[in-house]
Backbone bond lengths (Angstrom), bond angles and torsions (degrees), N, CA, C in turn:
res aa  C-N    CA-C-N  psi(-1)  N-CA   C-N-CA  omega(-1)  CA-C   N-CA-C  phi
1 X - - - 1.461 - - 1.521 111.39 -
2 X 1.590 117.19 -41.98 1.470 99.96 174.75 1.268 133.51 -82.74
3 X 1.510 102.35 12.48 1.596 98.98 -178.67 1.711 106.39 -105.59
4 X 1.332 117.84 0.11 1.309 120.79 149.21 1.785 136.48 -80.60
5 X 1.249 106.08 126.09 1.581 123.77 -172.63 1.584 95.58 -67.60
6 X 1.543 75.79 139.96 1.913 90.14 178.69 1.232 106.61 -115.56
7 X 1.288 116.84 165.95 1.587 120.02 -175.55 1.547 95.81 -149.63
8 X 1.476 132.21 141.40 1.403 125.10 -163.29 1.620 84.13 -155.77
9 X 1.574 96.77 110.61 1.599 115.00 -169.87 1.662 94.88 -120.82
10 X 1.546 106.22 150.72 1.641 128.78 -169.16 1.645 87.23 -107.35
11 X 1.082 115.58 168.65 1.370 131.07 -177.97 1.404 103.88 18.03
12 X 1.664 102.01 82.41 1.331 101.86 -165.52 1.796 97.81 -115.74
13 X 1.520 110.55 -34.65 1.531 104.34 174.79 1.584 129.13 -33.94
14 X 1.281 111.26 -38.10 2.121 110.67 167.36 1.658 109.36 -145.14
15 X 1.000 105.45 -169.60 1.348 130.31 163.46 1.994 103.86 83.00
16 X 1.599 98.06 -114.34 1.433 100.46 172.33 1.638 109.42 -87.81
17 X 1.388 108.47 -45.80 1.564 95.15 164.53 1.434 144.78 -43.03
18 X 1.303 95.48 -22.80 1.309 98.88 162.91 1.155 125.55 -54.01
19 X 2.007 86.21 -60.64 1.711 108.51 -146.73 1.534 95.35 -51.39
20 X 1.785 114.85 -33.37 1.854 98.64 -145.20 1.975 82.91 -101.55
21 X 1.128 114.08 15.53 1.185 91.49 168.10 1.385 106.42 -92.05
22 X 1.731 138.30 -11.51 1.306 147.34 -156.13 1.773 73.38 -102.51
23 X 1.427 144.19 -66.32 0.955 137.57 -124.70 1.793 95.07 -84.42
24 X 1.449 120.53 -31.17 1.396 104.13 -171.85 2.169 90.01 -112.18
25 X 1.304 110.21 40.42 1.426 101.53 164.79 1.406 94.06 -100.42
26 X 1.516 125.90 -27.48 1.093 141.63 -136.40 1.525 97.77 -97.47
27 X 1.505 122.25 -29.83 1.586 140.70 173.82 1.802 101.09 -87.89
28 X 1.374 127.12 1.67 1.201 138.48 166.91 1.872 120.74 85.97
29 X 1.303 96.72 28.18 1.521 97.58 178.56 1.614 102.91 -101.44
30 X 1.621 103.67 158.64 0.612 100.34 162.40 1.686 143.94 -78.31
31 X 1.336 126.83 174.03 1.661 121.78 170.59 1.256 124.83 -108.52
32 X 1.186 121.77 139.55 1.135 133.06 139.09 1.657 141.90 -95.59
33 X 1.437 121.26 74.73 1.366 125.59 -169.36 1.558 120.19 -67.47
34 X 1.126 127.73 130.46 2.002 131.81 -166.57 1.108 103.92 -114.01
35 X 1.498 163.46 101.26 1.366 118.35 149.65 1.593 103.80 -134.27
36 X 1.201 109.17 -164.02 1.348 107.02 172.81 1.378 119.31 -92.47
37 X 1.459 118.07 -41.11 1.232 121.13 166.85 1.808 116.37 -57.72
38 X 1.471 128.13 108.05 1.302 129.22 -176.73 1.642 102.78 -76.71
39 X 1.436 148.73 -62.32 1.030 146.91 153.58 1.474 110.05 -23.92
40 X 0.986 128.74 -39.16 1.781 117.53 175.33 1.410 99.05 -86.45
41 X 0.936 140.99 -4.96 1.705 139.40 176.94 1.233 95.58 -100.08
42 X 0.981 148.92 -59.96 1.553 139.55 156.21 1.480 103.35 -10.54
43 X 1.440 102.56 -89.37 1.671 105.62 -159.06 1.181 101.51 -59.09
44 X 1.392 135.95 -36.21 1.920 128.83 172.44 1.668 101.15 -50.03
45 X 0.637 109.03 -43.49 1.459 106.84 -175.02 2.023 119.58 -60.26
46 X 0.952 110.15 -46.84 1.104 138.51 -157.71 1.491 83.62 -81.27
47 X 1.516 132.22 -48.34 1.103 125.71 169.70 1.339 131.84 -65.72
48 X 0.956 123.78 18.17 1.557 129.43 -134.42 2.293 76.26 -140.98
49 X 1.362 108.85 150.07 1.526 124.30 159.13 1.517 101.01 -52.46
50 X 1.560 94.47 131.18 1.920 96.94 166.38 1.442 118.46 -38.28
51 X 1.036 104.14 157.49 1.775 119.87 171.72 1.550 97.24 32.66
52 X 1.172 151.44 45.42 1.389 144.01 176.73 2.563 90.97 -112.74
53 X 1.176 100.73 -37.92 1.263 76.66 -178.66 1.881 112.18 -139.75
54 X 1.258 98.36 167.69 1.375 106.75 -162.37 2.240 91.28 -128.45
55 X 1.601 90.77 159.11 1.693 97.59 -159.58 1.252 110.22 -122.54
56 X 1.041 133.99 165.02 1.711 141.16 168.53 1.103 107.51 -171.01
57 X 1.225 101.75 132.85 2.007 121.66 173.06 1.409 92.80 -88.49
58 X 1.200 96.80 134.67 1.564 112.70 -174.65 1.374 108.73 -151.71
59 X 1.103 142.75 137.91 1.714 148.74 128.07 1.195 127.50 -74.67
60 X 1.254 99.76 103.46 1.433 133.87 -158.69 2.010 99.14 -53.13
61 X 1.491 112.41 -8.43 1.471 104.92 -155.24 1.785 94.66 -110.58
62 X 1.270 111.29 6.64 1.713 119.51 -164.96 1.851 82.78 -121.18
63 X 1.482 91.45 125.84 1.318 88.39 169.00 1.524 130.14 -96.94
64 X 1.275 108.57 -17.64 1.340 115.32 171.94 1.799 108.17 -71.33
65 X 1.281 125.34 -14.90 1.452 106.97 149.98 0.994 118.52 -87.62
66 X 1.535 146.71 -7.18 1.461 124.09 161.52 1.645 102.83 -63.96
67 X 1.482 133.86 -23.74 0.933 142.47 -139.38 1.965 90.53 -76.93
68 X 1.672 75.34 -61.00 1.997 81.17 176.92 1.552 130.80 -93.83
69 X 1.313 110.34 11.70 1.675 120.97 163.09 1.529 107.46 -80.85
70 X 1.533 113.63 -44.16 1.438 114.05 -176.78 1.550 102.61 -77.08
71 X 1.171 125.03 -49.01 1.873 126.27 -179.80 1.977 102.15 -42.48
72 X 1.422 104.57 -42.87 1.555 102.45 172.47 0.890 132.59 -81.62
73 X 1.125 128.49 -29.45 1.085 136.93 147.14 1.636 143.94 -52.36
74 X 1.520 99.08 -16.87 1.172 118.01 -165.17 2.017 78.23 -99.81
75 X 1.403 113.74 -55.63 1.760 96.53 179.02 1.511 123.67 -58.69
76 X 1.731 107.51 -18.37 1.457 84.75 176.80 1.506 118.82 -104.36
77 X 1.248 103.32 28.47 1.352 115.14 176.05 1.455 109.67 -102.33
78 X 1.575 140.05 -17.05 1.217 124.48 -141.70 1.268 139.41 92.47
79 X 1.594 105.88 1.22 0.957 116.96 -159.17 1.743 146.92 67.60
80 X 1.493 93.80 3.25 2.001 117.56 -177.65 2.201 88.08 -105.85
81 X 1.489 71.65 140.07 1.841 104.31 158.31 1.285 91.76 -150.20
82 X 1.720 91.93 122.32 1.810 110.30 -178.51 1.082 85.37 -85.04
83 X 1.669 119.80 -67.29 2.057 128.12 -140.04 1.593 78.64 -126.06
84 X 1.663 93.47 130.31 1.833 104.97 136.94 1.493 119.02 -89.21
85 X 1.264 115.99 123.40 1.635 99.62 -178.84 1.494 90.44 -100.15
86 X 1.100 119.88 114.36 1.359 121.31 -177.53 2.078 98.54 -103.64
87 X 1.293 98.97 70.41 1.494 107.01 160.85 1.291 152.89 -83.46
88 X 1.804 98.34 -31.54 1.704 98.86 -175.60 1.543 117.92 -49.28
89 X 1.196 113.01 155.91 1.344 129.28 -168.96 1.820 133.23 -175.96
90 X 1.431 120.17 145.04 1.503 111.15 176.20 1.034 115.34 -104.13
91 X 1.284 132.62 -171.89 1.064 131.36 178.58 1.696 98.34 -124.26
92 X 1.324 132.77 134.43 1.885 115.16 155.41 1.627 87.44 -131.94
93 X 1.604 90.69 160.42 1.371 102.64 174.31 1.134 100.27 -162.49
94 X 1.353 127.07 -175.93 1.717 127.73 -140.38 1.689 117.87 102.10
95 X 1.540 96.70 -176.86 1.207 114.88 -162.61 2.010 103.96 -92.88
96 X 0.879 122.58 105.15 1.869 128.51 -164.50 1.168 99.89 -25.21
97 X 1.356 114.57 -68.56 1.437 125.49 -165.10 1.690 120.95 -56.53
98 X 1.535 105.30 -32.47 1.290 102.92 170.80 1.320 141.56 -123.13
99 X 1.825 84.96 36.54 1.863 87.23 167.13 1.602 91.52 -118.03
100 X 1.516 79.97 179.71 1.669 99.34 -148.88 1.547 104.05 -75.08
101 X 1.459 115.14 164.60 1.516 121.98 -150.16 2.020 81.89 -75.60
102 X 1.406 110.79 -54.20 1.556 131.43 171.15 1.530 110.09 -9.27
103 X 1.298 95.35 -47.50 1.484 110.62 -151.62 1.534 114.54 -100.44
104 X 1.053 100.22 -11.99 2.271 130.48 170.23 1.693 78.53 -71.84
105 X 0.945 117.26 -52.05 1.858 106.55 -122.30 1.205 79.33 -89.97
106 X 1.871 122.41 -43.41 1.567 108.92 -167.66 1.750 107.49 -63.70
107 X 1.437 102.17 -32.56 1.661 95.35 178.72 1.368 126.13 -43.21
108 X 1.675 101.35 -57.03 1.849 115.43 165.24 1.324 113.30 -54.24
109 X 1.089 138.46 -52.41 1.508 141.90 -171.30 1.826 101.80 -45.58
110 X 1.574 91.34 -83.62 1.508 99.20 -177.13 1.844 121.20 -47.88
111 X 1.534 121.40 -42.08 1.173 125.82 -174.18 1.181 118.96 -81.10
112 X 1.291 119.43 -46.74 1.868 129.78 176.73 1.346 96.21 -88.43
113 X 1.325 121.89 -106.29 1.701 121.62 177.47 1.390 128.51 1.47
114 X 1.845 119.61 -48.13 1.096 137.06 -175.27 1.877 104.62 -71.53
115 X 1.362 96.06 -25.43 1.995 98.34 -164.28 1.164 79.99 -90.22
116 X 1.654 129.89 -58.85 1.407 123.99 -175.12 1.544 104.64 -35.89
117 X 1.162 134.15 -82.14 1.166 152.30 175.01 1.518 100.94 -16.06
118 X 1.362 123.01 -74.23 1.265 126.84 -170.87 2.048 112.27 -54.76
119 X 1.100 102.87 -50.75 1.364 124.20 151.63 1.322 115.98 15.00
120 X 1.793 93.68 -92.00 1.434 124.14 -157.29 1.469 106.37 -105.32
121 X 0.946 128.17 3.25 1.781 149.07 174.61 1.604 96.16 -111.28
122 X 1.473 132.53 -1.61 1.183 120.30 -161.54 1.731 104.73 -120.79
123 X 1.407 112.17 -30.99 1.202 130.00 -166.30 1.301 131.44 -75.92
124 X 1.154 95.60 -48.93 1.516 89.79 145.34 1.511 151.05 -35.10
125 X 1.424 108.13 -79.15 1.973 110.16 124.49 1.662 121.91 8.52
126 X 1.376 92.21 -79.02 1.544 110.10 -178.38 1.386 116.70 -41.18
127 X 1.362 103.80 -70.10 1.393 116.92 171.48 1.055 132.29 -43.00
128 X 1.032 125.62 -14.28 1.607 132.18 -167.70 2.168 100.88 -102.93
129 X 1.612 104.14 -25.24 1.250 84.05 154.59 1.544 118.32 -139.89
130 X 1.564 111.50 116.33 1.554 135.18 -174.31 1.721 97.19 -36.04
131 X 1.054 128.98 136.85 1.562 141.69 157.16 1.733 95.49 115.69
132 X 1.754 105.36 -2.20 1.577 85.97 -165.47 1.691 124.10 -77.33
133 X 1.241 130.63 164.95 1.390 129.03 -166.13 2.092 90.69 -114.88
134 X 1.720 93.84 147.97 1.445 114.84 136.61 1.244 114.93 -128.13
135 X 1.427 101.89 117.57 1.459 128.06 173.22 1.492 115.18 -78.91
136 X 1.383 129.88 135.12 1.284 135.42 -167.09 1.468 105.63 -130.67
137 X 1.431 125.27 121.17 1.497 138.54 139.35 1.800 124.43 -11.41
138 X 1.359 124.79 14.24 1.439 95.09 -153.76 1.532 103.36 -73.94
139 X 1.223 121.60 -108.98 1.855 126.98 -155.46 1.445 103.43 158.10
140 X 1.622 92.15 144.05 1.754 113.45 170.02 1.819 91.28 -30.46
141 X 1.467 101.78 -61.28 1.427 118.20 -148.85 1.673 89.59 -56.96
142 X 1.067 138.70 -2.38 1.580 130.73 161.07 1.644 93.23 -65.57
143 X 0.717 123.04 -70.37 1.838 136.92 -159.43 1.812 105.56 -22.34
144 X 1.032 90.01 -55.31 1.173 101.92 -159.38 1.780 106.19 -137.78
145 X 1.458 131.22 150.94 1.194 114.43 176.06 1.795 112.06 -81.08
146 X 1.184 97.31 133.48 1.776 94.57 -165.81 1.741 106.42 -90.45
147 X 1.142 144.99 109.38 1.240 153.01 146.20 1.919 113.09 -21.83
148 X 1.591 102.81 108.93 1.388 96.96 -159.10 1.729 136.06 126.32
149 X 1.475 82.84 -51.03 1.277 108.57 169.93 1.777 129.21 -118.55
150 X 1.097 111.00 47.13 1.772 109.23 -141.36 1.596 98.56 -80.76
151 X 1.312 104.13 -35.30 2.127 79.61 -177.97 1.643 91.18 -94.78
152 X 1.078 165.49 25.99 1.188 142.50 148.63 1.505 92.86 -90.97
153 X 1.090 125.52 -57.67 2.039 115.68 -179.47 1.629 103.08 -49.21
154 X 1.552 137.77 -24.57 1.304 135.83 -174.90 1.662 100.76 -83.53
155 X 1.228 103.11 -36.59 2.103 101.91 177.20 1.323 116.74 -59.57
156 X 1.720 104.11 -42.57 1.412 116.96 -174.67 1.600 112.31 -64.31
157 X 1.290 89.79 -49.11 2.206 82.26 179.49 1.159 91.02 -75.43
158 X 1.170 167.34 -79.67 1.457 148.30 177.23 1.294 129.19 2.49
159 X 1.533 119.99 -45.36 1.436 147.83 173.51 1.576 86.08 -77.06
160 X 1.388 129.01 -66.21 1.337 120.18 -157.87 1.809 111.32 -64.83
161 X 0.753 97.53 -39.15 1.822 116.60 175.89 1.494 114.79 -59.00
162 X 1.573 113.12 -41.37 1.114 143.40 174.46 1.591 110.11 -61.15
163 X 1.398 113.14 -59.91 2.054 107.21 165.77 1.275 118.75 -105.07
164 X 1.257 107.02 34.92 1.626 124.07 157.27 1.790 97.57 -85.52
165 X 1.066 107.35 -68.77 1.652 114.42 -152.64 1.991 92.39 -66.68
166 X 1.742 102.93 -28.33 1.791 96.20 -152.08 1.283 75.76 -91.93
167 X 1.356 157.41 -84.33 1.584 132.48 165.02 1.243 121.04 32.54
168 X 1.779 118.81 -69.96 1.459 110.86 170.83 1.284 121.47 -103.92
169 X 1.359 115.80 8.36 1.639 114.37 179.33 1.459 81.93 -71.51
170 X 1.380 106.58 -77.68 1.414 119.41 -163.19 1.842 132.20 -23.78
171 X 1.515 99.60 -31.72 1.271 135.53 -143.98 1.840 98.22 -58.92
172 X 1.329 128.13 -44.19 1.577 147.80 152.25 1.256 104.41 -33.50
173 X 1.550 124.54 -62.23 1.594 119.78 -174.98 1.211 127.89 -61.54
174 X 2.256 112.97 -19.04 1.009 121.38 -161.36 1.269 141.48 69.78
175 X 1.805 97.13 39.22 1.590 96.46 -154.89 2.078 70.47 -136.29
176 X 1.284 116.24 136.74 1.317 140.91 176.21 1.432 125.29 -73.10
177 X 0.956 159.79 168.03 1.470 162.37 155.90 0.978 141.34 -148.84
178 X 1.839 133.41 96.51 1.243 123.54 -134.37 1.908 90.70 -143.11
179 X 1.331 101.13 162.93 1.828 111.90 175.91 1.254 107.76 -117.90
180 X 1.121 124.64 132.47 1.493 129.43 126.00 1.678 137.23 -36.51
181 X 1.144 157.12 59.48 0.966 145.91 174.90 1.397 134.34 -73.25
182 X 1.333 119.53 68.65 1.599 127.65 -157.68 1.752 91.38 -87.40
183 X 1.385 121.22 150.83 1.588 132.37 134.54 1.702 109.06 -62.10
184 X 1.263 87.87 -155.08 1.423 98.87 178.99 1.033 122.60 -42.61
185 X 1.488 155.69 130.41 0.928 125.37 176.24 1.838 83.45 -136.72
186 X 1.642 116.43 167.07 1.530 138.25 -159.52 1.958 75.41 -97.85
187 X 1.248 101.38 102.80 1.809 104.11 163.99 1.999 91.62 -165.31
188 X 0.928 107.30 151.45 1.511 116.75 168.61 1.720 129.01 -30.95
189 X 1.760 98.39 -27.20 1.358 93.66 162.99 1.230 130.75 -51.46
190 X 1.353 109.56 -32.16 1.592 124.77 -164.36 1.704 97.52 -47.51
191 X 1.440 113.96 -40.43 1.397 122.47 -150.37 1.471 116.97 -76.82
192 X 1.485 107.53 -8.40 1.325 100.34 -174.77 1.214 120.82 -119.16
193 X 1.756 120.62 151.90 1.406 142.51 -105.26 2.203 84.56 -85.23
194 X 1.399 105.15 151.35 1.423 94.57 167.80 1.688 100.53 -111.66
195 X 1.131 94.51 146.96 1.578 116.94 -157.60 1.752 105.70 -56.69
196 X 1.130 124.18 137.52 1.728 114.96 -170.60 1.120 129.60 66.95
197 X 1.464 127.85 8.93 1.557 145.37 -166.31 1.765 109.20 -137.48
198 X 1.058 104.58 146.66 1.562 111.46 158.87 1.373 121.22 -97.04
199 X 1.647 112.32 22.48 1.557 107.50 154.00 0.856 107.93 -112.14
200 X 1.656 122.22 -176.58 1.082 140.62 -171.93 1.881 106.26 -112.34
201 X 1.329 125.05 178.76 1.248 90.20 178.56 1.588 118.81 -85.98
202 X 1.444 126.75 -10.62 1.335 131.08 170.95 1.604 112.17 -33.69
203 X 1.751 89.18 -65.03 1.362 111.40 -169.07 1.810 95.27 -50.97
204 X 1.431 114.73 -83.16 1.695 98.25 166.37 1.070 142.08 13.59
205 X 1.539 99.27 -73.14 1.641 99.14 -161.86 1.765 94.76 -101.00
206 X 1.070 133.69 20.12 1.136 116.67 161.52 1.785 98.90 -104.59
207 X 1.289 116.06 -29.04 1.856 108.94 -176.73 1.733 101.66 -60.47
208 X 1.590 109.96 -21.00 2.008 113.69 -171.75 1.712 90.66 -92.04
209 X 1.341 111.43 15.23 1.549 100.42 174.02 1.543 119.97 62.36
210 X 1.294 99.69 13.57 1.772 93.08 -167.78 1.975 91.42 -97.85
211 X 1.738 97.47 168.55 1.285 102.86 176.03 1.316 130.64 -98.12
212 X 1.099 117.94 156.27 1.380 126.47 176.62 1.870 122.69 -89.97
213 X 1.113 121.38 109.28 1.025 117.19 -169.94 1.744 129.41 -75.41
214 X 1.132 147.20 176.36 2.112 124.97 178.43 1.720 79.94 -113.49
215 X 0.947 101.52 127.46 1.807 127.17 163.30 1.329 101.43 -43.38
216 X 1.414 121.72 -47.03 1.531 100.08 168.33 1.688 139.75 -38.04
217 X 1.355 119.83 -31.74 1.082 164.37 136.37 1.792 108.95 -16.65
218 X 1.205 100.80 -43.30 1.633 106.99 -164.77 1.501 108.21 -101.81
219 X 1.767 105.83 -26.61 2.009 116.40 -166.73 1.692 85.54 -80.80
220 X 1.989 121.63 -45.65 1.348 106.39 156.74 1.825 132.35 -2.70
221 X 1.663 73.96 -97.28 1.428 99.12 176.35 1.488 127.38 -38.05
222 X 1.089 100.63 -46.52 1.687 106.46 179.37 1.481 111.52 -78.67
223 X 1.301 122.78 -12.01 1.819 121.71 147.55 1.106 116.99 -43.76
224 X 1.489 84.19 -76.47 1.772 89.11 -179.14 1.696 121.31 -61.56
225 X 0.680 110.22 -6.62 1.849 116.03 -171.95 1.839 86.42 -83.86
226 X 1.222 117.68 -49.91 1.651 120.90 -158.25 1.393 76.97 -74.73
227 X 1.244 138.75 -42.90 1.735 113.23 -157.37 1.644 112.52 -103.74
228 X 1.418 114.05 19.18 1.360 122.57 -149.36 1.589 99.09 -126.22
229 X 1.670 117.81 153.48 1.656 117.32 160.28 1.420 121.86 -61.25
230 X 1.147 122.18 -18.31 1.272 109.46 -152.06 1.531 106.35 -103.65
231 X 1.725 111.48 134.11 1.607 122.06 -161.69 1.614 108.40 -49.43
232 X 2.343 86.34 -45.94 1.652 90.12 -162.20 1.098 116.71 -104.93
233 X 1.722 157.46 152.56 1.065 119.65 179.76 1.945 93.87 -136.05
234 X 0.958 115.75 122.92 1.500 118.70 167.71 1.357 111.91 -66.35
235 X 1.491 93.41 147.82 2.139 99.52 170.06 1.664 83.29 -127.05
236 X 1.365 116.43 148.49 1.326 131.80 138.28 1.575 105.38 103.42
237 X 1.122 120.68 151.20 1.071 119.17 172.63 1.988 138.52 -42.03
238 X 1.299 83.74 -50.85 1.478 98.22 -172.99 1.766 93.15 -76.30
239 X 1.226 137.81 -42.93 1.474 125.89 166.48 1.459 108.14 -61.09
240 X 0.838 126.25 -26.57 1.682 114.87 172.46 1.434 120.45 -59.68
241 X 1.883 113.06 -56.92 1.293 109.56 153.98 1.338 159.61 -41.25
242 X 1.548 94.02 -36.76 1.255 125.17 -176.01 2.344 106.02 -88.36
243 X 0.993 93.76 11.21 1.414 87.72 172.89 1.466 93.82 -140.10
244 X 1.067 115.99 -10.74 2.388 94.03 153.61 1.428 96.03 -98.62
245 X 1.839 135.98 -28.77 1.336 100.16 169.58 1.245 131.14 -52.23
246 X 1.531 119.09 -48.12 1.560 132.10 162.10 1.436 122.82 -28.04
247 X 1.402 107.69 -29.61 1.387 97.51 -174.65 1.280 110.43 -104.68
248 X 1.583 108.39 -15.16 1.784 119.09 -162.97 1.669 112.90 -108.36
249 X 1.416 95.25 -32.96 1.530 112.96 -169.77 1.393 103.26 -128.48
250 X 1.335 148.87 94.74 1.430 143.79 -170.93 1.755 92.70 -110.88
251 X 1.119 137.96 -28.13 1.917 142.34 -150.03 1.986 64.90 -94.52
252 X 1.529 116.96 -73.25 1.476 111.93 -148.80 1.502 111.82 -34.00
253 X 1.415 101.18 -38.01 1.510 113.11 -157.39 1.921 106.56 -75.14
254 X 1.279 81.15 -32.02 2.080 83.39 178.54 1.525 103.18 -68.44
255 X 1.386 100.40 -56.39 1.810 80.10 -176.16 1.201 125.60 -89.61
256 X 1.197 113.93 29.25 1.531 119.20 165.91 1.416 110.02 -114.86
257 X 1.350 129.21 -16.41 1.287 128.38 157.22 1.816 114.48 -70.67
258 X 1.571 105.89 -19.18 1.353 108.95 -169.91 1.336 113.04 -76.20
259 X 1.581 106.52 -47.10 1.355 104.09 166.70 1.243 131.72 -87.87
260 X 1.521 122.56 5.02 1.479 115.43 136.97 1.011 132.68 -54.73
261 X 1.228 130.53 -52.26 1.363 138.69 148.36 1.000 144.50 -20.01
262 X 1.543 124.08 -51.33 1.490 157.05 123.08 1.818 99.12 -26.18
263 X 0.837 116.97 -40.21 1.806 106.29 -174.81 1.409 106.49 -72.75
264 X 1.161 85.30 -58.22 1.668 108.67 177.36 1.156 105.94 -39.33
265 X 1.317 136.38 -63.55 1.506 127.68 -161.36 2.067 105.63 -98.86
266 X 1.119 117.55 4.19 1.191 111.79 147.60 1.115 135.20 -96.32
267 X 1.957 112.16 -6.62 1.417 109.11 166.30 1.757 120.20 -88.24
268 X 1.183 93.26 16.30 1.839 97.24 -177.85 1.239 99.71 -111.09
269 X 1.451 140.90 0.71 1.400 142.54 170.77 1.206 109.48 -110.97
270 X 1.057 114.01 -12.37 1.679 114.41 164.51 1.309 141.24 -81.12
């Protein structure tokens, strides 16, 4: 048991948590699955190689349960945490002004708070073995501020800002710090409703013509991100663009988010 690498991922029951928990069970480490949903940690599990992973319902926004998901995790591992995948996350979308104050705060809570949380409940762990990674959830919508989506694109550079600085704090202990930055990607977020609209965000981002990426794509990526230099790592097309537009084209990107935007809210009055 201790000569197997552990990996202890947050919103691990579906989506991308899943995928890269299937993708590095599959390279022979062990798991650690978190989420809140206990019935979806079940069936993640069940999918997963025998005895390769162990589960905990957790809320990612209480820190004294990261406190005791990682303490258990950390015994049934041997005592090693290679990677924190510090992923769970929501999605909101809508118009700023008119979603609910409720619904700001749950965004920040769960997305920033929750990584914070995972963080500093995580590091310790970390430290104890040199080469280890925390892996972070961010989004295209880090890149750039996305029109539409404004406090989930404000969590994400938060997250990104967030393993920028712990990247080199960390850097003495020997413990790594790297992002995810996927677009769209095909995971359950897609499904939920954007605030003031009768779509969902699927429906959305396929009417803005943009693409949808296969999550397989992302459990990839986040290999290579854990074994790789680079802080940030994009998945998908439209995040690929959107971080040399950011750096090359910043005017293009406003008014082309503007009149997406502008479409957007004249096709719901129509």
């Amino acid at each position: 048991m201790a000569g197997e690498q552990a990996i202890f991922i947050s919103g691990g029951a579906s989506g991308i948590g899943l995928a890269v928990a299937g993708y590095f069970a599959d390279k022979g480490w062990r798991i650690g699955l978190a989420d809140i949903d206990a019935a979806g940690l079940e069936a993640a599990k069940a999918g997963l190689p025998a005895g390769m992973a162990t589960t905990y319902v957790m809320d990612v926004r209480d820190h004294g349960q990261w406190e005791t998901a990682l303490a258990g995790f950390a015994a049934a591992s041997g005592g090693r945490i290679d990677v924190l995948f510090n992923n769970a996350g929501v999605a909101v979308g809508g118009e700023f002004a008119a979603t609910p104050l409720s619904e700001l705060q749950r965004c920040i809570d769960i997305n920033l708070m929750g990584v914070v949380n995972g963080a500093h409940a995580g590091f310790p762990y970390l430290a104890k073995m040199p080469g280890s990674v925390m892996l972070i959830t961010s989004s295209a919508a880090g890149i750039y501020g996305a029109s539409g989506v404004a406090i989930y694109s404000a969590t994400k550079f938060a997250v990104r800002g967030l393993a920028e600085a712990l990247d080199g704090e960390w850097r003495p202990a020997g413990v790594k710090v790297r992002t995810l930055m996927p677009s769209f990607i095909e995971t359950p977020l897609l499904d939920q409703p954007v605030q003031g609209s009768n779509r969902n965000v699927r429906e959305s981002v396929i009417a803005s013509g943009l693409e949808i990426t296969p999550v397989a794509e992302v459990a990839e990526a986040a290999w290579n991100a854990v074994h790789g230099d680079r802080v940030h790592t994009q998945v998908g097309k439209t995040a690929k663009k959107l971080w040399f537009a950011a750096r090359w084209m910043p005017g293009q990107i406003r008014k082309t988010a503007g009149k997406r935007l502008d479409r957007e809210l004249r096709s719901r009055t129509s």
